[in-house]
C-alpha positions as CSV (number, residue, x, y, z in Angstrom):
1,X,9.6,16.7,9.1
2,X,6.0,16.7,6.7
3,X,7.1,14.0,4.5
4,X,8.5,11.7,7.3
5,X,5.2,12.3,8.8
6,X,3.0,11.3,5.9
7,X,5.2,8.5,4.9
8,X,4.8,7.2,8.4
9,X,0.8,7.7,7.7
10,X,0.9,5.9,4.4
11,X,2.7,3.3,5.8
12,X,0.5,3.1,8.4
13,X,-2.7,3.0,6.7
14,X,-1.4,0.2,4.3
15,X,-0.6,-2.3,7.3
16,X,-4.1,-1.5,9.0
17,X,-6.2,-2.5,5.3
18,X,-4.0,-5.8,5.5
19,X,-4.8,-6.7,9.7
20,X,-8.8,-6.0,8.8
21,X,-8.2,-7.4,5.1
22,X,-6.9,-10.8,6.3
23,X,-6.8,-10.5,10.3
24,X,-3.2,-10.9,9.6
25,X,0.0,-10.2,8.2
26,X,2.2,-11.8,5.4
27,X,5.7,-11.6,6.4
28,X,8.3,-11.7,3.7
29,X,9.6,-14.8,2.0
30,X,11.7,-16.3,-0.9
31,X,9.3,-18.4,-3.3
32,X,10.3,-20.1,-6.0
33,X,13.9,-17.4,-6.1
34,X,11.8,-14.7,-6.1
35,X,11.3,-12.2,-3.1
36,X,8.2,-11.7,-2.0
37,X,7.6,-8.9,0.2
38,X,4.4,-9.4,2.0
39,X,3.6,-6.8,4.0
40,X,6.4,-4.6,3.4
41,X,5.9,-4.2,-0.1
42,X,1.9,-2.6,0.4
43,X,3.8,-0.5,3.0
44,X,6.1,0.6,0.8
45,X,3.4,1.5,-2.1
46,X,1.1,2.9,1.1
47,X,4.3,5.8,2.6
48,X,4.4,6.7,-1.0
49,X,0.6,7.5,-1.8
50,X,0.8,8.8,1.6
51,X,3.2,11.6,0.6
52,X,1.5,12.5,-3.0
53,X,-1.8,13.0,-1.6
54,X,-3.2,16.1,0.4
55,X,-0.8,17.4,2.9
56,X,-2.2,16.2,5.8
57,X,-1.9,13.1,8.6
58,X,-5.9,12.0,7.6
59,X,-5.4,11.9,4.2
60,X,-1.8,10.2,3.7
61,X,-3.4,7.6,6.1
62,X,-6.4,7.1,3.6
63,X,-4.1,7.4,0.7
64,X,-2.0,4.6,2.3
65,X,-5.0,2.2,3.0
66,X,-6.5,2.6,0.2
67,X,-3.3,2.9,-2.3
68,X,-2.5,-0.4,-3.1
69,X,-6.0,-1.4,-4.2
70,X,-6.1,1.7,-6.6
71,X,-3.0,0.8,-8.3
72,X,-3.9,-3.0,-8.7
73,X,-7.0,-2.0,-10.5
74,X,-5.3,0.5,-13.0
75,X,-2.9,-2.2,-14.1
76,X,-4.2,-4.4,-16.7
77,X,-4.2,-8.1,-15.7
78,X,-4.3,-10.8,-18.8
79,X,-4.1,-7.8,-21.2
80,X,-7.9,-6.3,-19.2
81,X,-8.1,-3.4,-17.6
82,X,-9.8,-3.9,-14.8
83,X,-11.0,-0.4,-14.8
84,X,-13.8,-0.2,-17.4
């Protein structure tokens, strides 16, 4: 029942960054025959930062709203981290 929970909190703290972020959504489209996912894909990244962090609601919501920005600024873009 925890993890459901936290997921759900992740989840939700990712869609909150992208309605203040942009004052919108991006739904899901096909571009060019690739899949992009939008919303659903910081979502996705936001219920699973939401369940590795600190067992409770507060923090997986956190985790979740800030957990796609962490991750895009570890990987290195145009062989940079963006890190340093």
């Amino acid at each position: 029942m925890n993890i459901t929970l936290y997921l759900l909190a992740g989840a939700l703290g990712s869609l909150i960054k992208d309605i203040l972020a942009d004052g919108s959504i991006q739904l899901p489209k096909v571009v060019d025959g690739k899949l992009v996912l939008g919303f659903i894909g910081g979502m996705l990244v936001g219920a699973f930062v939401g369940v590795i962090v600190d067992g409770s609601f507060l923090t997986a919501l956190m985790g979740g709203f800030v957990g796609i920005s962490v991750i895009s600024n570890l990987i290195p873009q145009n062989g940079q981290s963006n890190s340093g």
